[in-house]
C-alpha positions in Angstrom: 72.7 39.6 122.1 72.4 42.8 123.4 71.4 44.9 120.4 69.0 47.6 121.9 72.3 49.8 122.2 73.4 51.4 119.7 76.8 51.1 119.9 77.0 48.0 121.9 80.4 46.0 121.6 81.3 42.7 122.3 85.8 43.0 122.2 88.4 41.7 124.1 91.7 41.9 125.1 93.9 43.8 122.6 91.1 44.7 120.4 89.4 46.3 123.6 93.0 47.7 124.6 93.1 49.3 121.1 90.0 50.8 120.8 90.0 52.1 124.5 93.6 53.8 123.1 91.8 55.4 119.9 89.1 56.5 122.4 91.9 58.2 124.6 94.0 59.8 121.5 90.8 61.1 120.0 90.0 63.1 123.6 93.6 63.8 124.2 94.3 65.8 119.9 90.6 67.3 120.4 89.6 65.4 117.0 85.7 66.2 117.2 86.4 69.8 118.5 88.9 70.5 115.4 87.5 68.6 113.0 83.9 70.9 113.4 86.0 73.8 113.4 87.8 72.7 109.6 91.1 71.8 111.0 92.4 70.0 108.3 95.4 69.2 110.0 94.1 66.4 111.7 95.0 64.7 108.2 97.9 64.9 105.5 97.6 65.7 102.1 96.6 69.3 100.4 94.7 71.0 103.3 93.3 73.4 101.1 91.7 71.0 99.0 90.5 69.1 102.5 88.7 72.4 103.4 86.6 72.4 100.2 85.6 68.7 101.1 83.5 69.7 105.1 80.8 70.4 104.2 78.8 67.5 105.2 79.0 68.3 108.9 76.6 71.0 108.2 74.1 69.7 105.9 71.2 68.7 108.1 70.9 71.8 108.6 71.8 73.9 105.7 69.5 71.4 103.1 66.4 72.9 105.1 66.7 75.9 102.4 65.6 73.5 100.2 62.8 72.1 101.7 60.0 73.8 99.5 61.5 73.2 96.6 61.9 69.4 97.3 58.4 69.4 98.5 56.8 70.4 95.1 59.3 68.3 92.8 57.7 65.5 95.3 54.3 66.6 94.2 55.1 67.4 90.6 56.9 64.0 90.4 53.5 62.4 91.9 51.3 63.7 89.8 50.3 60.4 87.9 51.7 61.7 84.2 55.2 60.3 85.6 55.1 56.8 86.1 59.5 56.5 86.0 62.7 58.2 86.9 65.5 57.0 85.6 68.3 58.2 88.0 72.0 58.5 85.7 74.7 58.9 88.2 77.9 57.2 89.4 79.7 56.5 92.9 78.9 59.3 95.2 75.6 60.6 92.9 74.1 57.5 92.7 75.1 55.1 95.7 73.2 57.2 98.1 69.9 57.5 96.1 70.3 53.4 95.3 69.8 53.2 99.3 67.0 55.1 99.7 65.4 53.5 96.9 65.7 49.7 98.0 65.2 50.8 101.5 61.9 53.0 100.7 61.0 52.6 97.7 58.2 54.7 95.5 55.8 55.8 98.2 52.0 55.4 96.9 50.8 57.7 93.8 55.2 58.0 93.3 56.7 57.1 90.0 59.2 54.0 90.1 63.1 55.1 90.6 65.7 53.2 88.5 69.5 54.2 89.2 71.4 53.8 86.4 75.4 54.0 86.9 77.1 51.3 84.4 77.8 51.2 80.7 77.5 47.6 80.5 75.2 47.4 77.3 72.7 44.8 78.7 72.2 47.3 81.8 71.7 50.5 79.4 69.3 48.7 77.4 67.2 47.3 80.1 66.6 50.0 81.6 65.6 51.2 78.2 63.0 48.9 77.8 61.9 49.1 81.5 60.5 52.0 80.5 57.9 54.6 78.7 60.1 57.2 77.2 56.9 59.9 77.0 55.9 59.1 81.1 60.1 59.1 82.1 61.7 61.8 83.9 65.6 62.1 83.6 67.9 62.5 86.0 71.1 63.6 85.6 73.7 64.0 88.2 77.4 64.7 88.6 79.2 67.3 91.3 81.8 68.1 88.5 79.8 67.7 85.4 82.0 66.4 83.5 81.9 62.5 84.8 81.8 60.5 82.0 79.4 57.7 82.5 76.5 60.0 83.3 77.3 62.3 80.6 77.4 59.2 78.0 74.1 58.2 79.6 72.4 61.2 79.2 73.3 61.7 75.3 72.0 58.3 74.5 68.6 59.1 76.8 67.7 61.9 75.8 68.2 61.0 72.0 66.1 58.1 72.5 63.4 60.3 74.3 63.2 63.2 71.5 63.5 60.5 68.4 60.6 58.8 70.0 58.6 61.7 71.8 59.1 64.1 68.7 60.5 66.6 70.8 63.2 68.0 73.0 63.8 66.3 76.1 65.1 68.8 78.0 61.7 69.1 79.9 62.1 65.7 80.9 65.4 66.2 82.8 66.7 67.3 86.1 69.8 68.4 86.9 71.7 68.2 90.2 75.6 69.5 90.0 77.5 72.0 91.7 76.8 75.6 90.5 79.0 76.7 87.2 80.2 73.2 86.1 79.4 72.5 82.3 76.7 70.4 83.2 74.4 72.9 85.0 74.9 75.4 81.8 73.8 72.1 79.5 71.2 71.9 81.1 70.0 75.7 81.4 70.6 75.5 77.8 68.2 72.8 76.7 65.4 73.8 79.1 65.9 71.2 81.9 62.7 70.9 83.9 64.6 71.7 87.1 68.4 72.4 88.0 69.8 72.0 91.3 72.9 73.3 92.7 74.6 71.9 95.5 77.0 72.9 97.6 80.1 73.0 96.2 82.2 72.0 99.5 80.7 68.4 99.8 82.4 65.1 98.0 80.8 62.6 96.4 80.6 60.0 98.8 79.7 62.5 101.7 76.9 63.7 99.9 73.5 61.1 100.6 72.3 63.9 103.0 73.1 66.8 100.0 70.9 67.3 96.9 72.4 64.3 95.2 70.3 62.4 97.3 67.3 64.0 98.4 66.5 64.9 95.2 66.0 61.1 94.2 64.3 60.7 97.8 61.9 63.7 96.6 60.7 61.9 93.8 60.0 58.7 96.0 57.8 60.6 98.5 59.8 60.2 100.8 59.3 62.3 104.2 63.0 64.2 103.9 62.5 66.5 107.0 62.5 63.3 109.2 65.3 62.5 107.6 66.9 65.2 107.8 65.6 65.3 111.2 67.3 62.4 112.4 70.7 63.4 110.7 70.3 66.3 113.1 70.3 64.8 116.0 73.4 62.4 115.3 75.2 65.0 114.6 74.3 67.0 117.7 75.5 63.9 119.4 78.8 64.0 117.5 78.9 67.8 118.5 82.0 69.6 119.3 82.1 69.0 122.9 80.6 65.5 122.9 83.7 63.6 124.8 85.1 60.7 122.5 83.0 58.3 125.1 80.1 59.3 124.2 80.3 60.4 120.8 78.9 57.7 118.5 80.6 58.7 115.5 83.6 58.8 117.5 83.2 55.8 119.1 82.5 53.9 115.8 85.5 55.6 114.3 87.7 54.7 116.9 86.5 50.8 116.3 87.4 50.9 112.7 90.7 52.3 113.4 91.6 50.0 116.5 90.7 47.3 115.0 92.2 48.3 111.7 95.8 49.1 113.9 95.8 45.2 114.9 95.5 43.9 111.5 91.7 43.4 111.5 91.3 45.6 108.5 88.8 43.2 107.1 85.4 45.2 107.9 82.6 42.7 107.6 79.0 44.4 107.6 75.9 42.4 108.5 72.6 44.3 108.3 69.1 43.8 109.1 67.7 42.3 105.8 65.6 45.6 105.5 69.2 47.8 105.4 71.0 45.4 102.9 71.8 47.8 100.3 73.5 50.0 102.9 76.1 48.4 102.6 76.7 49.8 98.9 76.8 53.0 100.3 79.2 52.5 103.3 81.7 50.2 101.1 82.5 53.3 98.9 82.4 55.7 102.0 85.1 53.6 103.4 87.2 52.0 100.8 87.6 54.7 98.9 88.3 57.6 101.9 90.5 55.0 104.0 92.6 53.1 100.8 95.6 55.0 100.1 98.9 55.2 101.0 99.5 51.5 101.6 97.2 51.7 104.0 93.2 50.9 104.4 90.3 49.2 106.2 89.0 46.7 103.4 84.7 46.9 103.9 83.2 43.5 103.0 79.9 43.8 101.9 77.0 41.4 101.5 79.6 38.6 101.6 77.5 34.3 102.6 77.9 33.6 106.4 80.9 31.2 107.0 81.6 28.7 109.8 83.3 30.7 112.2 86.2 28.5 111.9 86.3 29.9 108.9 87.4 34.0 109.6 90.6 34.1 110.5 91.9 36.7 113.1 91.7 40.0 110.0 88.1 40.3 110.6 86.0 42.9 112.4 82.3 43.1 112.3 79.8 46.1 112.3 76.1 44.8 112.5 73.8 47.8 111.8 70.4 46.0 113.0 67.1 47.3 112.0 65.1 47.0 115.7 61.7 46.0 113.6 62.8 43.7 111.1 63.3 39.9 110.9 66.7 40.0 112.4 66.6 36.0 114.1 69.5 35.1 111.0 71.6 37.9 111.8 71.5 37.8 115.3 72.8 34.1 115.6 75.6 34.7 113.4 76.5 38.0 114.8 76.4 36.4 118.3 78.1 33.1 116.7 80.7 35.3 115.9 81.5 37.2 118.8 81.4 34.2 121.2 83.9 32.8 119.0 86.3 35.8 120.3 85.8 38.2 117.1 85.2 41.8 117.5 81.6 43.1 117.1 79.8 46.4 117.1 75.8 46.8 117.1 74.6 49.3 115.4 70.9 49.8 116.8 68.3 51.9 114.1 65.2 52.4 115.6 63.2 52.7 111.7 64.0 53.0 108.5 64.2 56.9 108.4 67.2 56.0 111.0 69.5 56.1 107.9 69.3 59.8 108.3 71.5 59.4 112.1 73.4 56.5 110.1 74.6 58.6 106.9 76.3 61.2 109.5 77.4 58.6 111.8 79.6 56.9 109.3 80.8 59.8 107.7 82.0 61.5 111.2 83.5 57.8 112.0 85.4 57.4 108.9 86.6 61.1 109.1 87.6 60.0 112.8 89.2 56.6 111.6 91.2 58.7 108.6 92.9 60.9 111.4 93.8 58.2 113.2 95.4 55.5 110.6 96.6 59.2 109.3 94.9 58.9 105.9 92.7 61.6 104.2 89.8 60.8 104.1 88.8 63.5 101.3 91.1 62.7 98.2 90.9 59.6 95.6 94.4 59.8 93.8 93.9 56.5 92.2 90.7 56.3 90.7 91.9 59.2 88.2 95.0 56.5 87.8 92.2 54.4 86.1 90.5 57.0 84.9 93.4 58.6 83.0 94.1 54.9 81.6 90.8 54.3 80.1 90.9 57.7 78.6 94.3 56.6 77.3 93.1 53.1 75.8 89.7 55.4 74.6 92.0 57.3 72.5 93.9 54.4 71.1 90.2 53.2 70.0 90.0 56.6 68.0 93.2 56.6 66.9 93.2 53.1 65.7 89.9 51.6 64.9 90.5 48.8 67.7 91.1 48.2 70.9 94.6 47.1 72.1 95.3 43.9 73.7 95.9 43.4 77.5 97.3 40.4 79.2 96.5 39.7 82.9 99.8 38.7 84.6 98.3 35.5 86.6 95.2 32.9 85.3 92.0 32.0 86.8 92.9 28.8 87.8 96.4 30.1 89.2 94.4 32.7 91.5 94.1 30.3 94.2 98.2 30.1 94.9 98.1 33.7 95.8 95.8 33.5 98.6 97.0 33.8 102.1 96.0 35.1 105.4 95.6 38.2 105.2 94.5 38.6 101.9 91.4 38.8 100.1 89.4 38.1 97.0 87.9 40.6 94.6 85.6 39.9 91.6 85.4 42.9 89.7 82.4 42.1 87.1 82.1 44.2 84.5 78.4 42.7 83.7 75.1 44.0 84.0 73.7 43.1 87.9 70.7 40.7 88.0 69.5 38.5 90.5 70.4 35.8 88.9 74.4 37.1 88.3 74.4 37.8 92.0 73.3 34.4 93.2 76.0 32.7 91.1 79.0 35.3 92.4 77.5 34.5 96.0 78.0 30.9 95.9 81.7 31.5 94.4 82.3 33.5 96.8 81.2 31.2 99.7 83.1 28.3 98.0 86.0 30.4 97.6 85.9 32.1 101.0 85.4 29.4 103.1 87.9 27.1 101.2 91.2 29.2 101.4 89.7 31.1 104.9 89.7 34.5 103.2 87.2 37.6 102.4 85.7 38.3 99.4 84.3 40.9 97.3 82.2 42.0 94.5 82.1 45.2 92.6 80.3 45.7 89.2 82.6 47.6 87.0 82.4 50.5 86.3 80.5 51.4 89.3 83.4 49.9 91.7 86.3 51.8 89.9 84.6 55.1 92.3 84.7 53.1 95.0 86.7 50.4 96.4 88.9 50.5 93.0 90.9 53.5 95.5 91.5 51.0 97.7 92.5 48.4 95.6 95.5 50.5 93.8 96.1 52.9 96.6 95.2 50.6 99.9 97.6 47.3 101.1 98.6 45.1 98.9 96.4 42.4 100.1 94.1 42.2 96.8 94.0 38.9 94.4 91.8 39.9 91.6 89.5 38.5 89.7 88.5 40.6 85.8 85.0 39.2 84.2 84.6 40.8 81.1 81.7 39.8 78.2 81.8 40.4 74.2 78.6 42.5 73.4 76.4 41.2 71.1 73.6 43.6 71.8 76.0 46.6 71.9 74.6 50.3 71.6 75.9 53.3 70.1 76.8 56.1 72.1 75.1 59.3 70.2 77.4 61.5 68.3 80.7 59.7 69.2 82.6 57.2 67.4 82.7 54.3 70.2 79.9 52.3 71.9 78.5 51.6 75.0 80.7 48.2 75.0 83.7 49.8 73.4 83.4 52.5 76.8 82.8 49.8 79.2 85.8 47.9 77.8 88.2 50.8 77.6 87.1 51.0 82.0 88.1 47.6 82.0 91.0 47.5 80.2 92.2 50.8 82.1 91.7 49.6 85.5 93.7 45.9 84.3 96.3 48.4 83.0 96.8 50.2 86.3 96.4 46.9 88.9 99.2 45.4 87.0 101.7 48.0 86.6 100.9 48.0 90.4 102.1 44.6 91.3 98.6 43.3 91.9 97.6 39.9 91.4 95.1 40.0 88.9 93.7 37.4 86.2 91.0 38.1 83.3 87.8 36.2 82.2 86.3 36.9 79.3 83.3 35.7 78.4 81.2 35.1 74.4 78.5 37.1 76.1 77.0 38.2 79.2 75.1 34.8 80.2 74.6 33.4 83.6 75.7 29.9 82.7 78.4 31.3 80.8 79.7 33.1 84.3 78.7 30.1 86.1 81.0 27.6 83.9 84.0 30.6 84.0 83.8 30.5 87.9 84.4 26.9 88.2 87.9 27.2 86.6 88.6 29.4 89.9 89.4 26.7 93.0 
């Protein structure tokens, strides 16, 4: 298939009808001219809060101030006394750096990065023992500062590091936040090796090409002006005057929505195996800036090829294809897919440091894609639904001694009767990730998916709840969810509170159950003696 262009298409008939319209409504409103200039009229919602939120158009250029400081952290970082990082973030801090680490990786001499964003005991603690506490550098990052899963994170790190060093660990820590949030005076106060301040106009998930993730590319090695570099130049392409034609943000944008218009709101992504993990960071960019209001495109991410007889006719596909990788696998099913009549868009990336033009492609398109499905793309209203009910059941905990009880409205076994076309299936794990947890939720998901002819998801709790757990309260009601929560034999204490690591990842999980069902959602709950592969194995079964 022709994949040397990058935005090559393969449509027909009303999906090419559609798209061609979103292509003539985005020229006909201005969108690329008014969105540069901070019209924030081109969506509804607060438009003063929308302006605070723009600042991403600007940062390939505005992050060059930075350059020198990011170049010595790189050196300090590479020094050979640091042989970890431990990166505590959630959603927009840490989805961004996850990329670049899986796609890069430590460059030679460079420390190894581990991004931590769950509670999930078993994940706390093996990133705990991954590592030497006297060689580890500390990351902590959160725009507001007051996120709690970082926060948490950071008490029980950096207790661990000064019971075991003998010392403050303040000098093992960075910070990166926005300037005057409670975080940034923590950590002036305890000595932090390094604060950064980012802009304070840039959301979470718009902000890979900010501080919150060059900071984490810095201590990779990685070469951030190329990057940058290549961020440039896409956006220059998505300039002001670009017409919608030619405009590859646009253009992309005007897919998503088309497509989304018709009913073909299930956004399949294929990548080059090299870009897997991008997929992470695109599935919060869109779920969780498209899902509200009824409304939303539903990104499925890293989901086992089907017979095409298989999809039904909700599905679009984006492939982002790597030009130097092994892409023979993805480019028969892509072009399997297309020749059976479904929409396809190529995606070409000439190298890896590509992501740079990719990060500000998606962004512009999903800004693009908001104005037209008339969504705001900048707001989350229902993740602090979830978050205000987990602080709720939190409290109970305190209050109480115990958490309360919370019945799922449908079974495992009864899932199955809710699925339909049109819908889809979510597993929301709240589990550590492994290999071995991701090969068994693969093969449900392909047994599920290809059985009852619908897409499926994964998200790994609490990680998903800032990201596609917007669109699973906010977007169409076309979620049947699946809750997998574990006892916690290995629990850990959270320093200086009253509750533990599993007692916080509970209260998420319990919070989020709380707010699908007074929602309507079809949900059921799993809960398993431990977190155990077989364990999750055996539950799955039950599911037909």
């Amino acid at each position: 298939m022709p994949a040397e262009d990058s935005g090559a298409t393969q449509l027909r008939g009303d999906v090419l009808a559609a798209v061609e319209e979103c292509l003539a409504e985005l020229g006909e409103k201005g969108v690329s001219r008014r969105l540069w200039a901070g019209d924030c009229s081109l969506w509804p919602g607060n438009a003063s809060e929308t302006a605070q939120r723009l600042g991403w158009l600007h940062l390939p250029d505005t992050m060059q101030a930075h350059a020198d400081a990011l170049a010595r952290l790189s050196a300090d970082v590479g020094s050979g006394v640091i042989r970890d990082v431990v990166l505590l973030g959630m959603g927009g801090s840490s989805l961004g750096a996850e990329v670049l680490n899986q796609v890069f990786g430590p460059a030679a001499g460079q420390p190894r990065l581990h991004v931590l964003d769950s509670t999930a005991p078993g994940a706390v603690r093996a990133v705990a023992d991954a590592i030497d506490f006297a060689r580890t550098l500390f990351i902590v990052s959160s725009k507001s500062g007051g996120t709690l899963e970082p926060n948490l994170l950071y008490e029980y790190f950096s207790a661990e590091a000064a019971t075991r060093n003998g010392r403050s660990a303040g000098e093992q820590c960075i910070a990166i936040t926005d300037a005057g949030t409670s975080l940034e005076r923590l950590a002036r106060k305890a000595g932090f090796r390094h604060v950064f301040t980012n802009p304070s106009d840039v959301g979470g998930r718009y902000s890979v090409l900010s501080l919150f993730g060059l900071v984490p590319g810095a201590t990779l090695g990685m070469n951030l002006p190329l990057l940058l570099t290549r961020a440039r130049q896409m956006a220059r392409q998505c300039g002001p005057d670009a017409p919608a034609q030619g405009n590859p943000g646009a253009q992309l944008g005007a897919y998503l929505a088309g497509c989304a218009r018709l009913g073909r709101d299930k956004l399949t992504l294929i990548t080059s195996p090299a870009l897997a993990s991008f997929g992470l960071w695109a599935e919060q960019l869109i779920a969780e800036s498209t899902g509200k209001d009824g409304k939303g495109i539903v990104p499925v991410v890293g989901e086992p090829e089907f017979d095409t007889v298989d999809y039904r006719s909700d599905r679009a596909f984006v492939y982002l294809r790597l030009n130097d990788d092994n892409n023979d696998a993805t480019d028969n099913r892509v072009w399997k897919s297309a020749d059976a009549g479904f929409p396809c868009m190529t995606v070409a990336a000439e190298d890896a440091y590509s992501l740079g033009a990719e990060f500000f492609r998606w962004q512009f398109a999903t800004a693009t894609a908001g104005a037209l499905l008339r969504v705001n793309p900048f707001d989350q209203p229902d993740v602090q639904r979830a978050k205000d009910a987990s602080t709720r059941v939190l409290a109970d905990y305190l209050a109480r001694g115990s958490l309360p009880r919370v019945e799922a409205p449908d079974t495992p076994a009864g899932l199955s009767a809710r699925l339909r076309a049109g819908t889809y299936f979510g597993v929301m794990a709240y589990l550590r990730q492994r290999p071995d947890v991701d090969d068994i939720i693969t093969t449900f998901r392909h047994r599920l998916g290809s059985h009852h002819r619908v897409s499926t998801t994964i998200g790994y709790g609490p990680r998903f709840l800032h990201s596609t757990g917007q669109l699973h309260k906010g977007g169409p009601n076309e979620g049947v969810f699946l809750q997998i929560v574990s006892a916690h034999p290995d629990d850990l204490p959270v320093p200086g509170s009253k509750y533990s690591f599993g007692v916080v990842v509970d209260a998420q999980a319990m919070g989020d159950l709380q707010a699908l069902v007074a929602l309507g959602r079809p949900v059921a709950r799993v809960v398993l003696e431990r977190d155990d592969p077989e364990l999750l194995a055996r539950a799955l079964e039950s599911v037909s």
